[in-house]
C-alpha positions as CSV (number, residue, x, y, z in Angstrom):
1,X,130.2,184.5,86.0
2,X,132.9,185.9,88.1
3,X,131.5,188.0,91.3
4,X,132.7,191.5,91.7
5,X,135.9,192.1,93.5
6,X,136.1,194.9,96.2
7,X,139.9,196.2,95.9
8,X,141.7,197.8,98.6
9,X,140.7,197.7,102.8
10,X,140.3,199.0,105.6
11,X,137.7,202.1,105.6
12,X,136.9,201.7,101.9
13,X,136.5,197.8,102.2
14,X,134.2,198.5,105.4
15,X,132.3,201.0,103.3
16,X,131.3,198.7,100.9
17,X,130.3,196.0,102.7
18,X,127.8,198.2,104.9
19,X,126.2,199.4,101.5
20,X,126.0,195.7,99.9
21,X,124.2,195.0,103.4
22,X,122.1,197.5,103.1
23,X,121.0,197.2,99.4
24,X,120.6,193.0,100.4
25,X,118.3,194.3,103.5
26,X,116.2,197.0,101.2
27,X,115.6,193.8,98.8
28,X,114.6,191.3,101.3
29,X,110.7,191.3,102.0
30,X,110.9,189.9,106.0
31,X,107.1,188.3,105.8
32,X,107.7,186.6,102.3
33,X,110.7,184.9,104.1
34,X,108.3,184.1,107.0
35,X,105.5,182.8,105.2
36,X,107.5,180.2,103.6
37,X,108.0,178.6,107.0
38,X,104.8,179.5,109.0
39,X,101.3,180.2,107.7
40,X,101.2,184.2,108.5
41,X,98.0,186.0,109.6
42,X,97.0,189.7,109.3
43,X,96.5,191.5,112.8
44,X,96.3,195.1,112.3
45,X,99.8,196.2,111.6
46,X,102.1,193.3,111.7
47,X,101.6,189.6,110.9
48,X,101.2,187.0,113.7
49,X,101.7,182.7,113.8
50,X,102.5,180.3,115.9
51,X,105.7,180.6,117.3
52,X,108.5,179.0,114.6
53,X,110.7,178.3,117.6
54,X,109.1,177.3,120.5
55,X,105.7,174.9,121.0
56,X,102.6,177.3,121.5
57,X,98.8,176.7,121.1
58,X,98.5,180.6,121.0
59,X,99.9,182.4,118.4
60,X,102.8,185.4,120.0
61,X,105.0,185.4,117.6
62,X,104.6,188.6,114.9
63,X,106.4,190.2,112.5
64,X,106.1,194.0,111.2
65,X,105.9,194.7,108.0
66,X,107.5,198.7,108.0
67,X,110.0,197.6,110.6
68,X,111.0,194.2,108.9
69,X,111.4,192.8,112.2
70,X,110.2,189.9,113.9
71,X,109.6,189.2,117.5
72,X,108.1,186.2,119.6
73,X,106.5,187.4,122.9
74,X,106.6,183.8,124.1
75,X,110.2,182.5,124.1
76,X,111.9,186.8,123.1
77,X,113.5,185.4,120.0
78,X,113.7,188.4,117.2
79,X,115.3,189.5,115.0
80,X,115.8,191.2,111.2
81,X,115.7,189.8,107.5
82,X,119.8,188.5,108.6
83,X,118.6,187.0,111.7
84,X,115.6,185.0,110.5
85,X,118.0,183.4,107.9
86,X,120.9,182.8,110.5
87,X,118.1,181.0,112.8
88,X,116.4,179.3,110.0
89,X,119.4,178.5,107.8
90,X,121.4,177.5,110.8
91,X,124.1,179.7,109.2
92,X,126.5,182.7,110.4
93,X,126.0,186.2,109.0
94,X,128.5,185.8,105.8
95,X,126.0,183.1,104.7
96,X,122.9,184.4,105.9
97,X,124.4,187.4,103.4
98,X,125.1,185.3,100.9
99,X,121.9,183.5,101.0
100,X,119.9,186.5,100.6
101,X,122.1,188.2,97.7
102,X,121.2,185.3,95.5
103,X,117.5,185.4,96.5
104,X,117.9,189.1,95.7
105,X,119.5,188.6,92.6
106,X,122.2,190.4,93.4
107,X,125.9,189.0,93.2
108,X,127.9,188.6,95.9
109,X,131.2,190.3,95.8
110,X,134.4,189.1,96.7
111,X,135.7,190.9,99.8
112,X,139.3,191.0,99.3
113,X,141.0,188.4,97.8
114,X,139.3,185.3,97.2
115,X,141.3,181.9,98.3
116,X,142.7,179.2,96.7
117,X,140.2,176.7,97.9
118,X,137.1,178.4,97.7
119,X,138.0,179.0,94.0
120,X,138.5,175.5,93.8
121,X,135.2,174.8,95.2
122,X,133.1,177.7,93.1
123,X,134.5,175.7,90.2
124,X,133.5,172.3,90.8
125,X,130.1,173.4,92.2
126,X,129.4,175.1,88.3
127,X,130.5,172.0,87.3
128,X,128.8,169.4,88.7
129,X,125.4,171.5,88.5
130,X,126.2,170.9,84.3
131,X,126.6,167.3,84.5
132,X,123.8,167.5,86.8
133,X,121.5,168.9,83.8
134,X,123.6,166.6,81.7
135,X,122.5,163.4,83.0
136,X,118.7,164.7,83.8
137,X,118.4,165.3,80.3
138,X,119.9,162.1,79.3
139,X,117.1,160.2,80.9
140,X,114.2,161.8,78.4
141,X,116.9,160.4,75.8
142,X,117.4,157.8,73.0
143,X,118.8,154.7,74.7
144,X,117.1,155.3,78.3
145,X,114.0,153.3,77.6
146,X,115.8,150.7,80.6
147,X,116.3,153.6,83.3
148,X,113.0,155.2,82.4
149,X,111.1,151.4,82.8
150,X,113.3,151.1,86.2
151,X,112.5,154.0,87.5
152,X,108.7,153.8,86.6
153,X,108.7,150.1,88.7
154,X,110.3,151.8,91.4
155,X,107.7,154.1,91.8
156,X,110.4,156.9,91.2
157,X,109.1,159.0,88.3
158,X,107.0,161.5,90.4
159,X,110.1,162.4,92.0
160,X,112.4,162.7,89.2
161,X,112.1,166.4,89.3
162,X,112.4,167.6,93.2
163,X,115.7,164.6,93.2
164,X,117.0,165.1,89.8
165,X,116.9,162.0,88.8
166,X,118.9,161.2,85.7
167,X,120.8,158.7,83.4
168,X,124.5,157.6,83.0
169,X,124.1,156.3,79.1
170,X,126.6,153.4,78.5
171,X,129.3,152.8,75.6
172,X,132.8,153.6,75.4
173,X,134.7,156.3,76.2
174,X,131.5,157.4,77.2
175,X,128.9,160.0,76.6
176,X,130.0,162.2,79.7
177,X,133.6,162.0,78.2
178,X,132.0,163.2,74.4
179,X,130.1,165.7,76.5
180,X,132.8,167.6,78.0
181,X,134.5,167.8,74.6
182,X,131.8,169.3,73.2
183,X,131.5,171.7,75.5
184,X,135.0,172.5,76.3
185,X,134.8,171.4,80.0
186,X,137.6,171.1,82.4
187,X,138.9,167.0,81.9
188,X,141.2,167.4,85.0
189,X,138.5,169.0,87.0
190,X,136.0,166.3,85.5
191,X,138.5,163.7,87.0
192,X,139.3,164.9,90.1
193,X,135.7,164.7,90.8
194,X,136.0,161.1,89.9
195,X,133.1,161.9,87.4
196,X,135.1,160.1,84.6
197,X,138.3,158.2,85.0
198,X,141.3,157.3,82.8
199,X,142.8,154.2,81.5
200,X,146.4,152.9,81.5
201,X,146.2,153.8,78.1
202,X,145.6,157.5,78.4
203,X,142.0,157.4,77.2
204,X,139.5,158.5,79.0
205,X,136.1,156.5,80.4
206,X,133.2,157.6,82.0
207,X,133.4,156.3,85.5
208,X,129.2,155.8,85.6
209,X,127.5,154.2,83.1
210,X,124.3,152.3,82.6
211,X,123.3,153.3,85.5
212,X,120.3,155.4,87.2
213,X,121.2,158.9,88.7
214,X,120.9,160.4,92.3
215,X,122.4,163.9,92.6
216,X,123.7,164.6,95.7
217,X,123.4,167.9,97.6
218,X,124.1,169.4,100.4
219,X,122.4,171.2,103.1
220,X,121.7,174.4,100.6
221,X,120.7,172.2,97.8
222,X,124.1,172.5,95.6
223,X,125.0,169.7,93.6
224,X,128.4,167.7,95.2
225,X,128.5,164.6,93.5
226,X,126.3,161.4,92.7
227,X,125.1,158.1,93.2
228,X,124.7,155.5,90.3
229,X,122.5,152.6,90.9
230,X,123.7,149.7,88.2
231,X,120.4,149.3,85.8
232,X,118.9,145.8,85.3
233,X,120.5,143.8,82.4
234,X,124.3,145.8,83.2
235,X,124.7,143.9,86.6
236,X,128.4,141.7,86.6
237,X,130.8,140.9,89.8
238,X,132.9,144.0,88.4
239,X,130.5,146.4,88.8
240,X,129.4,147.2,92.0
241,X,125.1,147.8,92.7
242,X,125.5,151.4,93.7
243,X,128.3,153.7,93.3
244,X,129.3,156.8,94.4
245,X,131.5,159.8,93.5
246,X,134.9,159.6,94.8
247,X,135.8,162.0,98.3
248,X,136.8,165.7,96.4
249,X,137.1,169.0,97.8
250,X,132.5,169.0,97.8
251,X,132.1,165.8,98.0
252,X,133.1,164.0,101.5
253,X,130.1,161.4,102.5
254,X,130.7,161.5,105.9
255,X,129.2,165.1,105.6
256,X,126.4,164.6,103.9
257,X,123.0,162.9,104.3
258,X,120.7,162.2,100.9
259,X,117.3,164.0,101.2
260,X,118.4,166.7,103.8
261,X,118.4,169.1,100.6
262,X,114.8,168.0,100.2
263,X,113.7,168.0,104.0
264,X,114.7,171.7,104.3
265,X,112.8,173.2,100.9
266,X,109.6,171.2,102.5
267,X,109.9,173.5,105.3
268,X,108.3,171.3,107.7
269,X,110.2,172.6,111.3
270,X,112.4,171.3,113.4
271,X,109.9,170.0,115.6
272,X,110.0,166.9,113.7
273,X,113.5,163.5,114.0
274,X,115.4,163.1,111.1
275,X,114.0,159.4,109.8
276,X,118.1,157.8,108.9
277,X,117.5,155.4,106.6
278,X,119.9,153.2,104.6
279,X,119.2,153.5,100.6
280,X,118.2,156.4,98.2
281,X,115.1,154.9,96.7
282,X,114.0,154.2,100.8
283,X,114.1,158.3,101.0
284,X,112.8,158.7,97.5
285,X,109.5,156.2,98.3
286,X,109.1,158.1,102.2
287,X,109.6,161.9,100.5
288,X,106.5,160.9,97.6
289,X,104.6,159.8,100.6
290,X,104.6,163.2,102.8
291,X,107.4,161.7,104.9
292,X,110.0,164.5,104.1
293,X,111.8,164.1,107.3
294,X,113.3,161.2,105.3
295,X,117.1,160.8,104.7
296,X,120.2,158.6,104.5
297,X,123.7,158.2,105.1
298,X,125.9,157.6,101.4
299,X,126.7,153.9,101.8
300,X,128.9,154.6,105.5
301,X,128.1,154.3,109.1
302,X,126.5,157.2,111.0
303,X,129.7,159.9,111.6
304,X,130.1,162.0,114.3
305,X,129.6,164.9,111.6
306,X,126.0,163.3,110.5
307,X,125.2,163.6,114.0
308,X,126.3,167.2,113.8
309,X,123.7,167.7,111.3
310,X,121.2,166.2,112.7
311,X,121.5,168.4,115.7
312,X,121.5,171.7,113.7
313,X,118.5,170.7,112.3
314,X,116.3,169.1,113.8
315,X,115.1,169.8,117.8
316,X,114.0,166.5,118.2
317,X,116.8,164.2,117.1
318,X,116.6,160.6,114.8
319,X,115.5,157.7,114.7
320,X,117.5,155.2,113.3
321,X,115.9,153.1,110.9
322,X,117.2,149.9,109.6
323,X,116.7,146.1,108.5
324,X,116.4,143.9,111.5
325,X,119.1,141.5,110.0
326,X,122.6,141.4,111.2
327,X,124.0,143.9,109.5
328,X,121.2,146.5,110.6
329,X,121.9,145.5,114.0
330,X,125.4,146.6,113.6
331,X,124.9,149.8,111.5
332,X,122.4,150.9,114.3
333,X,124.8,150.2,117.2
334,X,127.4,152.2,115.3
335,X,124.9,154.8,114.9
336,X,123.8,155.3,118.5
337,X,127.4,155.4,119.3
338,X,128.0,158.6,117.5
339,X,124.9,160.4,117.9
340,X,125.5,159.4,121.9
341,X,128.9,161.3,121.7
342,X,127.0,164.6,120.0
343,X,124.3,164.6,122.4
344,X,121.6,164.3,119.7
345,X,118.4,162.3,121.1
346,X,117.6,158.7,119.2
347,X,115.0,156.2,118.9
348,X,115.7,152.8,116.8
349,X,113.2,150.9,114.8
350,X,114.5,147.7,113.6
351,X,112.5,146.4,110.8
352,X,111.6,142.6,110.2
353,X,114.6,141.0,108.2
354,X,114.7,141.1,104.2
355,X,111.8,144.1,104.2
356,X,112.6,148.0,103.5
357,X,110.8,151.7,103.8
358,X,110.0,151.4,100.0
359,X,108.7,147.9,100.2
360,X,106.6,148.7,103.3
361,X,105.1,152.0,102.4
362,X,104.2,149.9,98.6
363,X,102.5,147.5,100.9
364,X,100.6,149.5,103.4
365,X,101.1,153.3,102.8
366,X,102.6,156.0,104.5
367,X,100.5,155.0,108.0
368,X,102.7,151.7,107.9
369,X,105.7,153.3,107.8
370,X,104.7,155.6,110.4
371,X,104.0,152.5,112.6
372,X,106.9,151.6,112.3
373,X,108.6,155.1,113.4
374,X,106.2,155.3,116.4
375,X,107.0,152.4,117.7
376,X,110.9,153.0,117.5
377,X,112.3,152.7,121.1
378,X,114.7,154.5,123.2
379,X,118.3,154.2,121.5
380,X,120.0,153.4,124.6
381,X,117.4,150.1,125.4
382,X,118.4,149.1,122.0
383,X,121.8,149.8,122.2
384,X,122.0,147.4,125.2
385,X,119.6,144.7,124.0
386,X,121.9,144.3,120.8
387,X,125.0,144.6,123.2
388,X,123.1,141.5,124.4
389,X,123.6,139.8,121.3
390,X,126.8,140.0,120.9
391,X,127.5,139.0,124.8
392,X,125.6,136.7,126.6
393,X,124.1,138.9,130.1
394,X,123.8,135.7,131.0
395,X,127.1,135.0,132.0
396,X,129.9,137.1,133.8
397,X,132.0,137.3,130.6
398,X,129.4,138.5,128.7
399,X,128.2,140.9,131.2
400,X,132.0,142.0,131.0
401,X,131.9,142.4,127.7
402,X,128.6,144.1,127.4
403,X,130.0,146.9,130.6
404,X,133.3,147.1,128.8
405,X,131.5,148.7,124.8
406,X,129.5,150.7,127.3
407,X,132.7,152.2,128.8
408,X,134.4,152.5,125.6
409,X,131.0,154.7,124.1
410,X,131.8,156.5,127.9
411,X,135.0,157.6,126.9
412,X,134.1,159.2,124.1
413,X,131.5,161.8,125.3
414,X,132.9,164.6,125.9
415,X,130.1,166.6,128.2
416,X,130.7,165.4,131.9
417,X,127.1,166.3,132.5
418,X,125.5,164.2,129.8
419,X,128.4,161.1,130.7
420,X,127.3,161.1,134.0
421,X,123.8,160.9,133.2
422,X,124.4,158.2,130.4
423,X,126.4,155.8,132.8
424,X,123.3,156.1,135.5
425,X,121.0,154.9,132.5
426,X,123.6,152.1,131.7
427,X,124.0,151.0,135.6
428,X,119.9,151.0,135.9
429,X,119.3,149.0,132.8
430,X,122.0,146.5,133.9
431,X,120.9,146.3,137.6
432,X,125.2,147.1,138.2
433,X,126.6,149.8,140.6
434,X,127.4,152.8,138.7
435,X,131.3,152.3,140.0
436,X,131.2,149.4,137.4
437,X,131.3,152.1,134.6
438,X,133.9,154.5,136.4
439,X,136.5,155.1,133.6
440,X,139.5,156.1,136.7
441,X,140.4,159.8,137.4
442,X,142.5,162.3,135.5
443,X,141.6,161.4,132.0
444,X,138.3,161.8,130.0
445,X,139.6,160.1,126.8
446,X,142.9,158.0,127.2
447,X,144.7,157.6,123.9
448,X,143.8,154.8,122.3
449,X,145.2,151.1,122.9
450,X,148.2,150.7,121.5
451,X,147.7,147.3,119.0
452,X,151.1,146.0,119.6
453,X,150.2,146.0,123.2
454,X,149.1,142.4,124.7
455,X,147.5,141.4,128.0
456,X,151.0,140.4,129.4
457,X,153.7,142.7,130.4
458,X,157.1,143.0,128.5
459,X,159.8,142.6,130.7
460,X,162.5,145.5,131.0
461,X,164.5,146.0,128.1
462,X,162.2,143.5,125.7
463,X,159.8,145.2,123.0
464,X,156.4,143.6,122.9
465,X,156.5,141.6,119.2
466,X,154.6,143.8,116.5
467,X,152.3,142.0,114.3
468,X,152.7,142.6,110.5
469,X,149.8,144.9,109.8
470,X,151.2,147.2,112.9
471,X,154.0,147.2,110.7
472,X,152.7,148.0,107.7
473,X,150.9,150.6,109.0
474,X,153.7,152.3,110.5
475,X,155.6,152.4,107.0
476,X,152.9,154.3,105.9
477,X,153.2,156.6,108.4
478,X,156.4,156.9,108.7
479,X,156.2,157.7,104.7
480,X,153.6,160.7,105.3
481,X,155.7,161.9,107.8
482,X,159.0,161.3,105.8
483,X,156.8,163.4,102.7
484,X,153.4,164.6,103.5
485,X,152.3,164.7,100.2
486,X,152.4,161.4,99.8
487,X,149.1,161.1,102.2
488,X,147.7,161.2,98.4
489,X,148.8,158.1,97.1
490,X,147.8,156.6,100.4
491,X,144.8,157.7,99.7
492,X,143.5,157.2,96.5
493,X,145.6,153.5,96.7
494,X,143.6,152.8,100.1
495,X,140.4,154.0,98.3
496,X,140.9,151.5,95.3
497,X,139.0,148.4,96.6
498,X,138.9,145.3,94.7
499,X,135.8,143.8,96.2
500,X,134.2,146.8,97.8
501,X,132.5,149.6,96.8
502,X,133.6,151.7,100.1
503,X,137.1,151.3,101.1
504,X,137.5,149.2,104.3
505,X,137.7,150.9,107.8
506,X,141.2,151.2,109.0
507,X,141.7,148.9,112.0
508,X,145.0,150.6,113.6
509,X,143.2,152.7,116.0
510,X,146.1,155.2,116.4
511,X,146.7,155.2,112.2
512,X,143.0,155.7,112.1
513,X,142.5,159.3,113.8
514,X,145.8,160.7,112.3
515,X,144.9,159.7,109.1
516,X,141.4,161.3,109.3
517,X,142.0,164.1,110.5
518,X,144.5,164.5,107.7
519,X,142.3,164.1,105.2
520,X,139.5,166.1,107.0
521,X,142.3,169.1,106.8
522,X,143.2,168.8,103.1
523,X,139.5,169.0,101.9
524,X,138.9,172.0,104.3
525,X,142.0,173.9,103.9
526,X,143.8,172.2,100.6
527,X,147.0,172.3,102.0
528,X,149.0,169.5,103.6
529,X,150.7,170.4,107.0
530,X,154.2,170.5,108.2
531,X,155.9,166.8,109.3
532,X,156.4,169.4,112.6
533,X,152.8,169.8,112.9
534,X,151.9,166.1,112.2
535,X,153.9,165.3,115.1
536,X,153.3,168.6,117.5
537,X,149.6,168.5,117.2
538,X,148.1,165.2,115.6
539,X,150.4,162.6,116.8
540,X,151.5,164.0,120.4
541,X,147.8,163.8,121.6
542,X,148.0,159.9,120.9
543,X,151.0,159.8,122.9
544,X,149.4,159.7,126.6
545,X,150.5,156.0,127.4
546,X,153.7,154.6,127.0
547,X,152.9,152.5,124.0
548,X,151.5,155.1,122.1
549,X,155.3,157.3,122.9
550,X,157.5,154.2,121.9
551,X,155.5,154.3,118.6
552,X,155.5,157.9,118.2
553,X,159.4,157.8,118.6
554,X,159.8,154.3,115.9
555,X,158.1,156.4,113.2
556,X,160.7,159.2,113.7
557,X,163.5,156.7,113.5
558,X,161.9,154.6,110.5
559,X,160.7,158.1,108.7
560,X,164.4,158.9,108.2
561,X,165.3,155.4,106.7
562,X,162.6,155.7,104.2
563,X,164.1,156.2,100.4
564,X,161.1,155.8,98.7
565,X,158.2,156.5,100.6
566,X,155.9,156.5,97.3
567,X,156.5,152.6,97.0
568,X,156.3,151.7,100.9
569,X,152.8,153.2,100.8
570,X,152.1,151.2,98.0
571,X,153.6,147.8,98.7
572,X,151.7,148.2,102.5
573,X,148.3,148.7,101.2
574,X,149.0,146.2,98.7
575,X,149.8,143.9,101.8
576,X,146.8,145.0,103.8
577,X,144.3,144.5,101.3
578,X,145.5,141.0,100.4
579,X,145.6,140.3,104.4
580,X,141.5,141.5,104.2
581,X,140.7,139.1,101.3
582,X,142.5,136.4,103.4
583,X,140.2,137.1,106.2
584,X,137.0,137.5,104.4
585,X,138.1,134.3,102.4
586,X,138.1,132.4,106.1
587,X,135.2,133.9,107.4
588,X,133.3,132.9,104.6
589,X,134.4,129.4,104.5
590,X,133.1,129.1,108.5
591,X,130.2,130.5,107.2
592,X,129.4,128.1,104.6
593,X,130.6,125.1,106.9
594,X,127.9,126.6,109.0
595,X,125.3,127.3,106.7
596,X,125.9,123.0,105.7
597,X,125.6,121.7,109.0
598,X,122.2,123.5,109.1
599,X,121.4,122.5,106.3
600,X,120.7,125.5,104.2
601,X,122.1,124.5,100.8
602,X,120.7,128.0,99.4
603,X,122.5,129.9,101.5
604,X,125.6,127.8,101.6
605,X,125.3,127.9,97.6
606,X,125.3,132.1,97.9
607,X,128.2,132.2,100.4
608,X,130.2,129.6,97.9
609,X,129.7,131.8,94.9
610,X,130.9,134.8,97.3
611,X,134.0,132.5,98.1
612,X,134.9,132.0,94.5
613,X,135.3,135.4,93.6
614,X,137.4,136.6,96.9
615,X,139.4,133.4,95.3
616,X,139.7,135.1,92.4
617,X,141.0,138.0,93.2
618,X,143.4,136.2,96.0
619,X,144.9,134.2,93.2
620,X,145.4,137.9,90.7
621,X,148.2,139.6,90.9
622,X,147.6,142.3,93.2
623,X,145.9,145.5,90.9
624,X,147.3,149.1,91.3
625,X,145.1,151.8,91.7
């Protein structure tokens, strides 16, 4: 239903938003809000607890029931009905508005006139809660006998109602597709929120099927997208194990951590670290144990935005859980990297190889699981031990190499105060002089290395040689900037993997962080800037060594040769993606040389099946997204 629209300004405008205020205020009951988040105690004329924000044995903190205010005598925090929500919620006032209107039952009106995007965004929230309810029902359906078995040997059916937990029936075009007819919903909205897909024939297919459901939310519990885990009996090479809605303008995974939805309705303060695990069902199995500080990433590293998070909600930080194997190693030295650059306090707990949260609370309850988390050590001690694996300490290159990833995680901390205080800790741990760590004056974060820099200096006059990825990188730069619109078919042809569910990282440092922030803009604003503004502001930042100007200035020129910037966006990622199969193909082929030598035929047998498949799709023509 569309809100109410307030015409007009100024006085009038100002008028009615004071009476919605007030009419949200008179609605509002101050110690019902309260007493959802601490246990409330009569004491004459107001209601007193422990303090909600602040560690007390005591209880000072009260709130007055005529008044409808609240006030701690310990730490002086107070506060009406709007300022419990904005301290709770973590939210400004608009929200904190907003959030009580709807607890009120009252709808929000629409101040002025409402904007393109946040229409945008009204619509695909309504729409995703439908297919939401769509695929919840589904699972009590004909034909789900498999998800319903699944889910019961996962342990998963007491949580199918607080997670939502549905079905994605198979068969062709698909029931989702059927559904939408039905109902008359939006097809182009349904695809832009990759919930169904179409064919080079024009039909359309729903884009999960056979598959188990995990709704998505965000922080105030509104549907953004899902996650399909593939059911037993449906698993092929084609279809990846999990899958996950597509980036949209409510759906971007580096914003959004599985479980945080959950972790706020159990109320449980922010006394207590976020537990960052790596799956859904790991969440799921800690959540239906009484550990609701639970959550998990959506298939990608740890972002400097999850760490963001993590800070506005919890006091006390994370700790990173994941599988001791190698690639839990790496995942949790990415992780302490960007919770090290937001300041948020960590602990790691790597787990013994091949064994996860769900398999270990099965085995030994919640109190195993919570051995686990109490034994998890400082991040930075881990950090450095698994710095250690990757470069001997032994030896004066790897002790260079292990001083040179802690100057690089340096740079990128952008409090003096807390840099200063993390190089200490990384000079004590590695017995070095702190100098060791001195990243040089007049800079905090230089620019990037530019990649077709090498350790020898050009002479005058000579350009350093660019190697072929550079190249193709800086056609598809040189294409955005030629058209910025074309960023989109970058995009969605970068995000078309053919042996990945997640797109690959993007190497070229410099194409990296323009890109990003690109597509950080479009989903916040949904417009695409000015080729002025990709220069002025995104590109002259990177410019802050020679290298990075000379590259700046080769765009420019190779922008205005471009004719068909559409196809040299295509024909690079084409070439990038077959240069990635070409690598994986070699690293797996050391690998399984490896893996025979030691004489591990299973494992050599695993990696060889691996092999033929990157083959496979080596030897196919290249596929268009």
């Amino acid at each position: 239903m569309e809100r109410p629209m307030v015409r007009g300004g100024g006085m009038a405008e100002q008028f009615e938003r004071e009476r919605f205020k007030e009419e949200v205020r008179a609605r509002s009951d101050l110690v019902a809000l309260v007493s959802e988040v601490v246990p409330l105690k009569r004491s004459g004329r107001t209601y007193k607890a422990c303090c909600p924000f602040h560690t007390e044995k005591t209880p000072s903190f009260h709130v007055n029931p005529e008044s409808q205010h609240y006030h701690c005598f310990g730490c002086h925090k107070g506060g009406d009905v709007f300022n419990w929500v904005m301290e709770t919620e973590h939210v400004d006032f608009p929200e904190a508005l907003r959030i009580l209107a709807e607890r009120s039952g009252l709808r929000m009106p629409q101040f002025g006139r409402p904007s393109r995007q946040e229409g945008q965004r009204r619509d695909a929230y309504a729409l995703l809660e439908r297919v939401r309810d769509f695929y919840y029902q589904a699972f009590e359906g004909k034909g789900a006998e498999g998800a319903r078995a699944y889910a019961e040997s996962r342990g998963l059916m007491p949580a199918r109602e607080s997670f939502w937990i549905g079905y994605a029936p198979g068969g062709s075009p698909g029931a989702l597709v059927e559904f939408f007819r039905k109902q008359r919903l939006p097809i182009e909205l349904g695809l832009q929120l990759g919930l169904m897909g179409r064919a080079h024939s024009g039909e359309l297919y729903d884009r999960f099927r056979n598959r188990l459901m995990f709704p998505i939310a965000d922080e105030r519990s509104r549907c953004v997208g899902f996650g399909g885990r593939i059911l037993p009996g449906f698993e092929s090479e084609r279809e990846p194990k999990y899958l996950n809605s597509r980036e949209s303008p409510v759906f971007n995974k580096r914003r959004l951590l599985f479980g945080l939805s959950q972790f706020r309705k159990a109320r449980q303060g922010s006394d207590q670290p976020l537990v960052i695990m790596e799956g859904y069902t790991d969440v799921i199995a800690a959540h239906l144990a009484g550990m609701c500080n639970a959550v998990a990433t959506l298939g990608t590293s740890l972002t400097s935005d999850h760490a963001r998070l993590i800070k506005r909600f919890s006091r006390e930080g994370a700790i990173l859980l994941f599988d001791g194997d190698r690639a839990g190693r790496q995942a949790a030295e990415r992780a302490y990297q960007g919770l090290a650059t937001a300041m948020v306090p960590a602990r790691i707990a790597l787990m013994a190889e091949g064994c996860d949260p769900a398999e270990l609370i099965e085995k030994g309850g919640k109190e195993a699981l919570q051995e686990v988390c109490d034994g998890a050590r400082p991040a930075i001690e881990v950090f450095i031990e698994l710095l250690g694996m990757r470069f001997p300490l032994g030896t004066p290159e790897g002790k260079a190499g292990v001083v040179g990833a802690c100057r690089e995680l340096l740079r990128e901390i952008p409090d003096p105060a807390h840099r200063q205080i993390l190089l200490q800790e990384f000079a004590r741990r590695l017995y070095l002089d702190p100098g060791a760590f001195e990243l040089g004056r007049g800079r905090r974060r230089p620019a990037p290395p530019s990649p077709e820099r090498s350790a020898q200096p050009a002479q005058a006059g000579h350009p350093l040689p660019m190697s072929p990825e550079i190249k193709a990188w800086d056609h598809i730069l040189a294409s955005i900037l030629s058209s910025p619109e074309s960023f989109l078919v970058f995009d969605e042809a970068w995000a078309f993997s053919q042996y990945k569910e997640d797109p690959p990282e993007i190497p070229d440092p410099f194409a990296r962080q323009v890109l990003d922030r690109l597509r950080e803009t479009i989903l916040e604003t949904g417009d695409l800037p000015e080729p002025a503004q990709l220069l002025r502001e995104w590109m002259a930042p990177l410019t802050q060594d020679p290298g990075g100007q000379a590259r700046v200035l080769r765009l420019e020129r190779l922008a205005e040769t471009l004719k068909d910037p559409r196809q040299a966006i295509q024909d690079s990622v084409r070439f990038l993606q077959e240069r990635l199969l070409r690598r994986e193909a070699a690293l797996l082929r050391e690998r399984i040389r490896q893996a025979s030598q030691a004489g591990d035929s299973e494992r050599a047998s695993a990696l060889e099946q691996d092999f033929v498949r990157i083959w496979r799709l080596m030897s196919a023509k290249p596929a268009s997204p």
